[in-house]
C-alpha positions as CSV (number, residue, x, y, z in Angstrom):
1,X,110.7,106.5,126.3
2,X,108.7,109.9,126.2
3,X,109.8,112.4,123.8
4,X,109.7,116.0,124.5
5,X,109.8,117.3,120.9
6,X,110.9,120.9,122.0
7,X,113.6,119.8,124.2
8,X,117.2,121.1,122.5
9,X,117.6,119.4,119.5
10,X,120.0,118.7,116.4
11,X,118.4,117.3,113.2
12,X,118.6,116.6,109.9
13,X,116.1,117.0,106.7
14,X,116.4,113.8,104.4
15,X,113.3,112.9,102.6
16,X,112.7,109.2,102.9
17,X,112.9,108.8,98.8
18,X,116.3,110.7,99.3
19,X,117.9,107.4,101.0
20,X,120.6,105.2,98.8
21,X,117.5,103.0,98.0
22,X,114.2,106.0,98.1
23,X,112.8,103.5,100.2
24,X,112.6,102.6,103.8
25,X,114.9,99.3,103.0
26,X,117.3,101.6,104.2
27,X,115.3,103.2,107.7
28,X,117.0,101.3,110.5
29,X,120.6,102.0,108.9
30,X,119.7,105.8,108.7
31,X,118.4,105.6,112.8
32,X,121.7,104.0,113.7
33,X,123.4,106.4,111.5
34,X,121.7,109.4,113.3
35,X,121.9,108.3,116.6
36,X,125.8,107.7,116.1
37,X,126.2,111.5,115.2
38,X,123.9,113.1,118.1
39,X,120.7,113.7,116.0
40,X,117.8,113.2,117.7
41,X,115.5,114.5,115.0
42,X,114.3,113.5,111.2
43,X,112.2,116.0,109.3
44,X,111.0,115.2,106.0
45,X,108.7,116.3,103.6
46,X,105.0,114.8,103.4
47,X,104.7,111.0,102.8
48,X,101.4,111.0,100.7
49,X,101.3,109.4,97.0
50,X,102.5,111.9,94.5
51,X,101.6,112.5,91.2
52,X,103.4,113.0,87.8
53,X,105.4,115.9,88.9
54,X,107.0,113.5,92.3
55,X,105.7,116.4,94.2
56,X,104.9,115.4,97.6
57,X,102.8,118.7,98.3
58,X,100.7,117.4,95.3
59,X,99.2,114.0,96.5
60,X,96.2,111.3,95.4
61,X,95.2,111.5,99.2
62,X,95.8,113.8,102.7
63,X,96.0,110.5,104.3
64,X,97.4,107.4,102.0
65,X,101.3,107.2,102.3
66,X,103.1,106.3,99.2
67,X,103.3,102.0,98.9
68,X,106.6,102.6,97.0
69,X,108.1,103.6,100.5
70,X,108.1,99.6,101.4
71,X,110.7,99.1,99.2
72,X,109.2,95.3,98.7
73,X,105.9,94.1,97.3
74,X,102.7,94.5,99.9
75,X,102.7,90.6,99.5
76,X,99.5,88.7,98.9
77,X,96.4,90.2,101.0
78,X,95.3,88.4,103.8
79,X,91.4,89.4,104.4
80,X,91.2,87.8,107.9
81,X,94.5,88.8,108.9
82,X,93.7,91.0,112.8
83,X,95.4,93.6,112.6
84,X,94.4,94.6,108.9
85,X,90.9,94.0,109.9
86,X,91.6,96.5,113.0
87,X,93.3,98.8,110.6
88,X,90.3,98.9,107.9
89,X,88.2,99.2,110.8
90,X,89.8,102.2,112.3
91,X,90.6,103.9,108.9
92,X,87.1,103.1,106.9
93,X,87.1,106.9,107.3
94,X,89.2,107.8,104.6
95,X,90.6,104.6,103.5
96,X,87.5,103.1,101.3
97,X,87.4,105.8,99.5
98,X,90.7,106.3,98.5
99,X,91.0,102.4,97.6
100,X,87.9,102.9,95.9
101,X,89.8,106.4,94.1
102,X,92.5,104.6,93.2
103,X,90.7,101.5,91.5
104,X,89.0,104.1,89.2
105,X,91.8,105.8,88.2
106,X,93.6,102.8,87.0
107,X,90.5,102.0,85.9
108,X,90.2,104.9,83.6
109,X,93.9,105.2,82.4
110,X,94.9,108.0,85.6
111,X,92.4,110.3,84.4
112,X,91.2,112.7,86.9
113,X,88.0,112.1,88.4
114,X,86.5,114.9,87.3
115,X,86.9,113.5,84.0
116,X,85.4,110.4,84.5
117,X,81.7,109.0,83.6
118,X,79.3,111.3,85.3
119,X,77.4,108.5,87.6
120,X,81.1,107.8,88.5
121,X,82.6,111.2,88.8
122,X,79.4,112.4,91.0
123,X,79.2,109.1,93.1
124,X,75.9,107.8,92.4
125,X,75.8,104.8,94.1
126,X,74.0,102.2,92.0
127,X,77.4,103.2,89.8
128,X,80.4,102.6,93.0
129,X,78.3,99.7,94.1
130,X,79.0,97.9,90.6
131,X,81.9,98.8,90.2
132,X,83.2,98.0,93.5
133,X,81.7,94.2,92.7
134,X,84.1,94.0,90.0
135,X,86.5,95.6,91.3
136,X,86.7,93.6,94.9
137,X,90.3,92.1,94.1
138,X,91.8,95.5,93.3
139,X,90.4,97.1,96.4
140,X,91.4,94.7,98.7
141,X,95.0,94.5,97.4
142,X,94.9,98.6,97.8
143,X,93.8,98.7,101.5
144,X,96.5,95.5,102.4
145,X,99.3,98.4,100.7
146,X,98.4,100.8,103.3
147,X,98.1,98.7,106.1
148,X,101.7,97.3,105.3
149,X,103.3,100.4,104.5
150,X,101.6,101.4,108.2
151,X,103.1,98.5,109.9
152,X,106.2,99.0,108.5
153,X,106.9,102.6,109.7
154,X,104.9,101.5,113.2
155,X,107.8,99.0,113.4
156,X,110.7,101.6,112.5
157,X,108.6,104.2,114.8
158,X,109.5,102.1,117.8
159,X,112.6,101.4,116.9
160,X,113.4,105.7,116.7
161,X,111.6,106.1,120.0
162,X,113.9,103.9,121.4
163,X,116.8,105.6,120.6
164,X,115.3,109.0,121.6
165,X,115.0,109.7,117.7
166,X,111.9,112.4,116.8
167,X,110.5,112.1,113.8
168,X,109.5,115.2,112.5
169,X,106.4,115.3,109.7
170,X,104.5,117.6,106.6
171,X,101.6,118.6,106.2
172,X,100.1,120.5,103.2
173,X,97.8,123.2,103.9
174,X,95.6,122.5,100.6
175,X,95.2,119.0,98.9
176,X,95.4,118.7,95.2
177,X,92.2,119.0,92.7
178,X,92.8,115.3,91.6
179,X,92.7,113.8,95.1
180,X,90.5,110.9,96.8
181,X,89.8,114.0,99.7
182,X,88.3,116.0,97.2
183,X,86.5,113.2,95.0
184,X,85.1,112.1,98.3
185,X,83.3,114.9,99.5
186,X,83.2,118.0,97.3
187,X,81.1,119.5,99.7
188,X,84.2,120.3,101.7
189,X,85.9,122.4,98.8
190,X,84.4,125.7,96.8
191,X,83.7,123.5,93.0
192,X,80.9,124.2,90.5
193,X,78.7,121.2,89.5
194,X,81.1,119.8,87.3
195,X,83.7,119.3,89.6
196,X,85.8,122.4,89.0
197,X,87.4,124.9,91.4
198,X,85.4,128.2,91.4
199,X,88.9,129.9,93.0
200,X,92.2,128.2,93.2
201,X,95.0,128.8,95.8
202,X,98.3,130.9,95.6
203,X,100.2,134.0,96.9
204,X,100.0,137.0,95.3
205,X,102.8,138.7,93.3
206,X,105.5,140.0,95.2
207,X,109.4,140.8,94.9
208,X,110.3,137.4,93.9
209,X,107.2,136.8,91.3
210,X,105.4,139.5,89.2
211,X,102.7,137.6,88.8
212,X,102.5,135.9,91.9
213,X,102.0,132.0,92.4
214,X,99.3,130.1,91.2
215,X,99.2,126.5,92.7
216,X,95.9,125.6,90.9
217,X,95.0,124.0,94.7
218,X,90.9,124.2,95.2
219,X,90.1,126.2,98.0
220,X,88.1,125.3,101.4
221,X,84.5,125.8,101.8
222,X,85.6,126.7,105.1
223,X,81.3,127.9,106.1
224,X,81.0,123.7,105.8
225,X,84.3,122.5,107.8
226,X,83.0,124.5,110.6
227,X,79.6,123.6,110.3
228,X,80.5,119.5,110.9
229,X,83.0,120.4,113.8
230,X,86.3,120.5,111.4
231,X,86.3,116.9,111.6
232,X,88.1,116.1,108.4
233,X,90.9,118.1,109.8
234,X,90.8,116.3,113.1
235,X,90.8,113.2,111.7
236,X,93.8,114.0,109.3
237,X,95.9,115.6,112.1
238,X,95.1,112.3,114.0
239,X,96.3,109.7,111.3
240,X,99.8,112.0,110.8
241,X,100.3,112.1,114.6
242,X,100.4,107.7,114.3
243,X,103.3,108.9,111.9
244,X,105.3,111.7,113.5
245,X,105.9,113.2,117.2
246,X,105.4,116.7,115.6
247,X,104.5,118.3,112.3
248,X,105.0,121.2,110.5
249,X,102.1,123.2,108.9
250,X,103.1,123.8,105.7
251,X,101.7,127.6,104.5
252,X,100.4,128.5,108.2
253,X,99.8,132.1,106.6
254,X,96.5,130.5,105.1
255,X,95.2,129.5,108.0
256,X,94.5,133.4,108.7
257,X,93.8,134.2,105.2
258,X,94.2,133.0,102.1
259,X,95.1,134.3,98.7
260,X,91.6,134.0,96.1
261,X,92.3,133.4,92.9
262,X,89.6,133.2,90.3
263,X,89.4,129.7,88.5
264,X,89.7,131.4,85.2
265,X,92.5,133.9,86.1
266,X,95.9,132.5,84.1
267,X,98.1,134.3,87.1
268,X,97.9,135.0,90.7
269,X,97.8,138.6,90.0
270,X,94.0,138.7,90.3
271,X,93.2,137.2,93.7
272,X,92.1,138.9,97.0
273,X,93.0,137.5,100.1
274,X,89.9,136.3,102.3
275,X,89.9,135.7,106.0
276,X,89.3,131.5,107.1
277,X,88.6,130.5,110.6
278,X,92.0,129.3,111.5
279,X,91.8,130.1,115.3
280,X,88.4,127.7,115.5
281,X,90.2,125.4,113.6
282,X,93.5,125.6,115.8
283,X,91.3,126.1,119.4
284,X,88.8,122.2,118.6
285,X,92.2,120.6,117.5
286,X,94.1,121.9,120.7
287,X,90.6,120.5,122.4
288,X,90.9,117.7,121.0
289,X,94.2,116.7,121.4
290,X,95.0,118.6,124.9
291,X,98.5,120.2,123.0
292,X,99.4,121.7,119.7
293,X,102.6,119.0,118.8
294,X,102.5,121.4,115.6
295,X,104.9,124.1,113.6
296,X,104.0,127.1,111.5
297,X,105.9,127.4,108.4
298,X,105.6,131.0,108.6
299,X,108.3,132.2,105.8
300,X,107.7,134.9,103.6
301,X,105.9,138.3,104.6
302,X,103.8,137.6,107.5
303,X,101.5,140.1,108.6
304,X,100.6,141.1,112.4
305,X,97.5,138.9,112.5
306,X,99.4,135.6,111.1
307,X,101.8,136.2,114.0
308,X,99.1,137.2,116.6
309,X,97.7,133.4,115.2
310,X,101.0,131.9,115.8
311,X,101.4,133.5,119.3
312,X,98.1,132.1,120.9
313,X,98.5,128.7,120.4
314,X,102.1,128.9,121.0
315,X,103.6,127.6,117.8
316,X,106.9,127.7,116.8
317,X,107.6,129.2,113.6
318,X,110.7,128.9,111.5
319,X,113.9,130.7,110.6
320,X,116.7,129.7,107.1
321,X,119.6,131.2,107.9
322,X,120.5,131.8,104.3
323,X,117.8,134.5,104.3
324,X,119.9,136.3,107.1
325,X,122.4,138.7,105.2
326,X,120.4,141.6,104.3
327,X,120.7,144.9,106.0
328,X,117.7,145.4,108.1
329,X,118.2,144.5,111.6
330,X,114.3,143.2,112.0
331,X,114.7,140.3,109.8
332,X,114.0,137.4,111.8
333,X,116.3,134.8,110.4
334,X,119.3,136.7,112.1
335,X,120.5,134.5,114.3
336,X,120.5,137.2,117.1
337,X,117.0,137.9,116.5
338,X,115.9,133.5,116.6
339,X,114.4,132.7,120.0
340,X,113.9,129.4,121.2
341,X,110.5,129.0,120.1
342,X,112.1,128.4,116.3
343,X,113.0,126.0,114.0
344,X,116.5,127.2,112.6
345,X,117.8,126.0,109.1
346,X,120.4,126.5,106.8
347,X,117.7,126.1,104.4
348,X,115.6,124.2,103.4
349,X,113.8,121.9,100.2
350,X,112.3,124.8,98.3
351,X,116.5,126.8,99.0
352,X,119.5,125.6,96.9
353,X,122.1,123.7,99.2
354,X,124.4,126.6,101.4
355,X,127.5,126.0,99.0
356,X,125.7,125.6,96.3
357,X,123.6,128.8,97.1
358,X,126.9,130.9,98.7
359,X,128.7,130.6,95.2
360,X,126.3,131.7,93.5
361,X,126.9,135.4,95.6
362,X,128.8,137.8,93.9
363,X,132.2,138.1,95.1
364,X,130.5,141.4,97.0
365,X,128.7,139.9,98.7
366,X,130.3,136.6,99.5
367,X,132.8,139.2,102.0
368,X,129.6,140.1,103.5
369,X,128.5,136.7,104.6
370,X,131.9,135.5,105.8
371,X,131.9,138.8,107.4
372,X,129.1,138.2,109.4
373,X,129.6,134.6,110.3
374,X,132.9,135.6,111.0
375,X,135.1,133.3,109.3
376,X,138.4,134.4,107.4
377,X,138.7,133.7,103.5
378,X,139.8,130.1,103.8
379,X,136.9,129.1,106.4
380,X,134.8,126.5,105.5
381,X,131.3,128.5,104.7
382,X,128.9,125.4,105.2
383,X,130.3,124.5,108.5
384,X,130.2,127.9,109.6
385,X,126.4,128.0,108.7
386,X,125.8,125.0,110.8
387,X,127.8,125.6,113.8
388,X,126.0,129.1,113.8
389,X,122.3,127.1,113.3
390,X,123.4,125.1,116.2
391,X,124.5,128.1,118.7
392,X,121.4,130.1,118.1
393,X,119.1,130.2,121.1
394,X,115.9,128.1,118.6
395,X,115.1,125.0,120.3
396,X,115.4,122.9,117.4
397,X,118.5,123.0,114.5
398,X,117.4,121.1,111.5
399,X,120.3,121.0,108.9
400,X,119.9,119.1,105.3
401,X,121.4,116.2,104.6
402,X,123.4,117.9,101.7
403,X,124.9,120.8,104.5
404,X,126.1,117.9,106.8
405,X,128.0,116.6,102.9
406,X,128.6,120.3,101.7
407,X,127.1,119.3,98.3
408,X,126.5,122.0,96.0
409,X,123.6,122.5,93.5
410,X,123.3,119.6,91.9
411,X,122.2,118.0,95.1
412,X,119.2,120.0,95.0
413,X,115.8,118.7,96.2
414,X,113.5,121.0,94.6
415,X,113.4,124.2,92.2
416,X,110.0,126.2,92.8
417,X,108.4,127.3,89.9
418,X,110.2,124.3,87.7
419,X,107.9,121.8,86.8
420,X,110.6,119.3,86.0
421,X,113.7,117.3,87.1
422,X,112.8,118.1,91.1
423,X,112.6,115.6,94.2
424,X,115.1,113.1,92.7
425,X,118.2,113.5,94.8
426,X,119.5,110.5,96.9
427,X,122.7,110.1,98.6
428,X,125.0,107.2,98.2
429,X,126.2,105.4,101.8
430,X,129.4,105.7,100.6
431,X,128.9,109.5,100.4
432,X,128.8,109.2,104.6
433,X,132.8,109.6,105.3
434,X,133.5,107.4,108.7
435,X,134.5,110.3,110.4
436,X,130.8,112.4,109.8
437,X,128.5,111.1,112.4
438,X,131.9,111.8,114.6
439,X,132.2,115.0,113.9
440,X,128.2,116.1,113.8
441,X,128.3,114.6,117.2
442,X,130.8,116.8,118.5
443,X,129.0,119.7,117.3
444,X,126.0,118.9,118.8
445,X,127.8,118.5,121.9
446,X,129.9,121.6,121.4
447,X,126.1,123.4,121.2
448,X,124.8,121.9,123.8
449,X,122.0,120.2,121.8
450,X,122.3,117.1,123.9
451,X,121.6,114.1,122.4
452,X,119.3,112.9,125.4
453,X,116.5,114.8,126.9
C-alpha cells in the first residue's frame, strides 16, 4: 500500500515506552487497536537511547534506537547471519562507532567520553585498535541489538503499512554532548581541545523564563557540515526515514538561527542568536530525497524569516489548541486561523493533558474556553477539544493518548524545566473501555478524516 502522509488524517501521540509493557511486546495489539478506532497515524517522540534523565531529546546516538524497545533479550549474536552482515554493511557509517562508544562507556563506569583516558577520549588509534581486540565480544553483541531492534520494527512497519497505519517520527535538532555523534567526529561540533563546547544551545529568556533556557546541547560547526555536503545529516534523515513515513523536526526555529550561548554562561540570558545555513541544508536533502516527508515544529515566537524557511520547502508546521484562548485574533493555534498545511493538537508532551491543564484555569477563564468551544457548563471539555482538532481545516489531527482517556495531570508525559519524575507514564489495556476505538471512529468519520486514503 502507498501512504500519502498528508492525506486527512486522525492520530494519536503514544510514546512506544508509554505502552502497558514500554516495550514493543505490545506493537501489533496497539495497530489493531488503532486501526479499530479510524487512526491512521502514530506520532511519537524520538526512539534513540536515553540517558539518566529518560529524556529521549537527550540520546547516546542520532541513530541507535533504544534495545530496551524489544522487550526480549537480542538473543545470542550470530556473526554470519545475512541479513546482520547486510545491516553492519549498510550502517558501518555510524554503527561502529557507536558500538565501539558504548563498549567504552561501560567500560569506564558511564563516564562521558570526554572524561575518559586522553588516547581514548581523542581516538588515537593504536588506543581503539586495542581496545576493540579486547573488547570483540561486547561489540559484536552491541551491533546484533541494533540489528534486532531494526528487524523488529521492519516487521511491525509492514504490518502498519498494511493497514494504512503512518507512523509518524522525532527528530532532535541538536544531539547531546555525551553522544557517539559527537565522540565520533568533533570536527562536526564548535569544542575546544579538550572536548568541551565553546557555546551551548538554548532559547533566550522570554515571558515564560527570565533567564531563558539553557539545554547545555553543543552547537554545529555549521562552516564544516557544508563544507562535506551535509552528509551526516543526510545520512541521519535516511536511517529515520527506514523508521517512519514522515518526521517532525523538532526546534525547526534553529535551522534559521540559533540561540549562542557562551560555555561558561550559567543562564541563557547571555546568548546571541547567529544565522546557520538551514535553506542549504533543507535544498541537498530535498535533492537528495526528491520530497521533504518532513514537519517543522515551529511553536513559540517565530520570526518572518523562520516562516519564509518553512514556506519554501513547503513544510507543515504545527498548531496546540490549548494555546488558542488568548485575545489576539493572529494567534495561529485558533482553529479558524489552522490551514491544512498543520499539524493540530490538543497538546502535546512538553503541555499538561487538556483536563488536566483546563482545571487548572481559573473559574474566569474556564467560561472563556467553554465559551469559545461552545459547549454549555455540563459539556465534556476534552471531547470538545478533540472534536474541534478534528474539524479544523489542518490536514493531520494528532490527539494524546491521555485526551482520547481524558486523564488529568498525573498522566503527564513530561514537565519542562523538571529534571525528575518525567517520561514515565504508561497506560494500562484495561484503561481502553470497549466502547473507545468505537467511538474515536465515529469521530473521525463525523470529520471526515477518513480512515483510508
Amino acid at each position: 500500500m502507498i501512504l500519502d502522509p498528508f492525506h486527512r488524517r486522525a492520530g494519536v501521540l503514544l510514546h512506544p515506552t508509554s505502552l502497558p509493557a514500554g516495550t514493543l511486546a505490545d506493537g501489533e495489539r496497539w495497530l489493531d487497536f488503532l486501526q479499530a478506532a479510524g487512526l491512521t497515524l502514530w506520532q511519537m517522540l524520538p526512539l534513540g537511547i536515553p540517558q539518566d534523565d529518560l529524556s529521549p531529546y537527550q540520546s547516546l546516538s542520532a541513530f541507535a534506537v533504544n534495545p530496551a524497545l524489544l522487550g526480549e533479550a537480542p538473543g545470542e549474536p550470530d556473526p554470519h547471519d545475512p541479513g546482520f552482515r547486510a545491516f553492519c554493511q549498510a550502517q558501518a557509517h555510524w554503527l561502529d562507532d557507536y558500538a565501539l562508544f558504548a563498549a567504552l562507556k561501560a567500560h569506564h563506569r558511564q563516564q562521558p567520553w570526554y572524561r575518559w583516558p586522553q588516547p581514548l577520549r581523542d581516538r588515537h588509534p593504536e588506543a581503539l585498535t586495542q581496545f576493540q581486540a579486547t573488547a570483540a565480544a561486547d561489540l559484536l553483541n552491541l551491533r546484533w541489538a541494533q540489528y534486532r531492534i531494526h528487524q523488529r520494527w521492519q516487521a511491525l512497519r509492514r504490518r502498519a503499512r498494511e493497514q494504512g497505519l503512518v507512523l509518524f517520527g522525532d527528530m532532535p535538532l541538536f544531539v547531546a554532548h555525551d553522544s557517539a555523534d559527537v565522540w565520533a567526529c568533533p570536527r562536526r561540533f564548535l569544542l575546544d581541545d579538550q572536548g568541551q563546547p565553546l557555546w551551548v544551545a538554548g532559547v533566550p529568556p522570554d515571558y515564560f523564563s527570565e533567564t531563558g533556557q539553557r539545554w547545555g546541547n553543543p552547537h554545529y560547526d555549521w562552516d564544516f557540515h557544508a563544507a562535506e555536503g551535509f552528509r551526516w545529516w543526510i545520512e541521519r534523515v535516511d536511517y529515520l526515514l527506514e523508521w517512519f513515513d514522515l518526521v517532525r523536526i523538532d526546534h525547526f526555529r534553529g535551522l534559521e538561527a540559533v540561540w549562542m550561548i557562551p560555555a561558561a554562561s550559567p543562564t541563557a540570558a547571555d546568548g546571541h542568536w547567529q544565522p546557520v545555513p538551514g535553506a542549504a541544508l533543507l535544498e541537498t536533502l530535498r535533492g537528495h530525497l526528491g520530497h521533504l516527508p518532513l514537519v517543522a515544529e515551529d511553536l513559540g515566537t517565530i520570526t518572518p524569516e523562520v516562516r519564509a524557511l518553512k514556506a519554501r520547502f513547503g513544510l507543515p508546521g504545527m498548531a496546540i489548541l490549548q494555546f488558542a484562548f488568548d485575545h489576539f485574533d493572529d494567534n495561529p493555534n485558533k482553529p479558524k486561523n489552522i490551514g491544512p498545511d498543520t499539524v493540530v493538537y490538543t497538546g502535546t508532551h512538553d503541555n499538561d493533558t487538556t483536563r488536566g491543564w483546563f482545571e487548572s484555569l481559573d473559574p474566569g477563564m474556564q467560561a472563556h474556553v467553554r465559551h469559545e468551544l461552545g459547549i454549555g457548563p455540563d459539556d465534556d471539555v476534552v471531547q470538545a477539544m478533540i472534536r474541534t482538532a478534528f474539524h479544523t481545516r489542518a490536514n493531520l489531527a494528532v490527539i494524546p493518548l491521555q485526551d482520547y482517556l481524558g486523564l488529568g495531570s498525573e498522566a503527564r508525559m513530561n514537565v519542562p524545566g523538571v529534571a525528575a519524575g518525567n517520561w514515565r507514564w504508561r497506560f494500562a489495556w484495561s484503561q481502553l473501555p470497549a466502547d473507545l476505538a468505537p467511538r474515536i471512529h465515529q469521530q473521525v468519520e463525523d470529520a471526515e478524516r477518513s480512515p483510508t486514503p
